[in-house]
C-alpha positions in Angstrom: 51.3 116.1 84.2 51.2 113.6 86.9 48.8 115.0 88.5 46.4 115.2 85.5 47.1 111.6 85.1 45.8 110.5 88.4 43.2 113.0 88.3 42.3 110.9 85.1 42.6 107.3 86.8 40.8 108.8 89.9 37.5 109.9 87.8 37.9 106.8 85.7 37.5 104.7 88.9 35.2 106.4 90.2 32.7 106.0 86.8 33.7 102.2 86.4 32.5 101.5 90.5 29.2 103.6 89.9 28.0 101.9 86.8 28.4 98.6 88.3 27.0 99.6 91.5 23.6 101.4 89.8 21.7 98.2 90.2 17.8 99.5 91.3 15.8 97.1 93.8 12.2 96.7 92.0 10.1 99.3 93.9 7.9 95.7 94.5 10.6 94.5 97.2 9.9 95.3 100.7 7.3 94.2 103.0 3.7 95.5 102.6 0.9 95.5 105.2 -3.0 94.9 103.9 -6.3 94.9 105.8 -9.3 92.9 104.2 -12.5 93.2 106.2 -10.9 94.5 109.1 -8.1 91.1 109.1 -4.4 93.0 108.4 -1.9 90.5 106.5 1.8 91.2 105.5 3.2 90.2 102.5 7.5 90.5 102.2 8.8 90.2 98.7 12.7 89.7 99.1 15.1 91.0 97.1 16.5 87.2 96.6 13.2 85.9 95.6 11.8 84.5 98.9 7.9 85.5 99.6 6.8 85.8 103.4 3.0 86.0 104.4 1.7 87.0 107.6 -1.7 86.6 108.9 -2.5 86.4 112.5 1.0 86.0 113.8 1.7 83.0 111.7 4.2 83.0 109.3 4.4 81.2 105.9 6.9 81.3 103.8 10.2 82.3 103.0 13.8 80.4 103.0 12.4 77.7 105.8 9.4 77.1 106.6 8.0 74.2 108.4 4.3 73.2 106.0 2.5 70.0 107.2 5.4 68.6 108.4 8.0 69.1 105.3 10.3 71.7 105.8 9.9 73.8 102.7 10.7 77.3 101.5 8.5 79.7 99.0 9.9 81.8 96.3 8.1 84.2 94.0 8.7 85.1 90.0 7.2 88.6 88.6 7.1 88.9 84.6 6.4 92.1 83.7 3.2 92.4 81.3 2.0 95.7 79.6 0.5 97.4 82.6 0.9 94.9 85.8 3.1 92.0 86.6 2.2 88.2 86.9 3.3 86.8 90.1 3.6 83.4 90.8 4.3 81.7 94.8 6.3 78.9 94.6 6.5 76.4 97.5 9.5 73.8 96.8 10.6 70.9 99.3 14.2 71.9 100.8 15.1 68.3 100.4 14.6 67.8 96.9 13.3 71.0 95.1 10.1 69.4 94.3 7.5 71.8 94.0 4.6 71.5 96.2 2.2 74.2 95.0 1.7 77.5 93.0 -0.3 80.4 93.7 -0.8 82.6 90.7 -1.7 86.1 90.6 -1.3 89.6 89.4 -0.3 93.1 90.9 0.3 96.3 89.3 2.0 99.6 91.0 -0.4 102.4 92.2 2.9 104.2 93.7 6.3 103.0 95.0 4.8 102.9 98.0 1.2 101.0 97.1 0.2 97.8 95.3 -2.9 96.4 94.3 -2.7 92.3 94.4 -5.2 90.3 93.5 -4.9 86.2 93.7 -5.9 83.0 92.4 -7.0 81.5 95.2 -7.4 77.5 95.9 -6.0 76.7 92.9 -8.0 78.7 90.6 -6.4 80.3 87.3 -4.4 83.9 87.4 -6.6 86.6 87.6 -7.2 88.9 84.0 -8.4 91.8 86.3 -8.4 93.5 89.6 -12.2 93.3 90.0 -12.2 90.4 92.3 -10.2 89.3 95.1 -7.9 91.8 95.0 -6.3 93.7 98.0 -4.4 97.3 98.0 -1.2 97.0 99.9 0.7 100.0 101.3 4.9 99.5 102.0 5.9 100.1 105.5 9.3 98.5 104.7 
């Protein structure tokens, strides 16, 4: 009987630590490489909501960042729509918070391993579509 019982407390455990431990990373996180008329960019989605870009060897982006002078830090948001997500890049002043600029876009999931992004660029509105500037992204982290 005893040993039924901790049989019994053994598998109980073990189903209590799995459930809480089933938490799945959005198949969006990771770092994804791009070309664009022969230029290759990174972009690294974290899975604490910092945004990296990469272009050229420069980096901006994520938890510090130095960005004409202010130290500053960019985070992204994803809402999930029918059949993409909106994105939004949000850089904030470490001092203060303050948000210094968004970058609005959309992306949607060819694969776990392949996004299509496409951008509002210098401060145009979100994109409705992937017809223009939009840029397939493949994960290589």
């Amino acid at each position: 009987m005893k040993l039924l019982k901790r049989i019994s407390i053994l598998f109980l455990s073990f189903i209590l630590f799995s459930a809480f431990s089933l938490v799945e990373t959005p198949a969006y996180v990771g770092k994804w490489r791009g070309e664009d008329k022969g230029d290759i960019g990174y972009v690294t989605l974290t899975e604490d909501g910092y945004a990296l870009f990469e272009f050229d060897g420069q980096l901006m982006g994520g938890k510090s960042y130095t960005m004409d002078g202010v130290e500053a830090s960019m985070l992204y948001e994803v809402e999930k729509k029918e059949n993409y997500y909106n994105i939004d890049f949000i850089i904030k002043k470490i001092e203060d918070k303050e948000t210094l600029g968004t970058l609005q876009g959309i992306f949607k999931m060819n694969s776990e391993s392949q996004m299509v992004l496409a951008l509002g660029f210098d401060g145009s509105a979100r994109p409705t579509n992937f017809e223009t500037d939009q840029i397939t992204l493949n994960k290589i982290d």
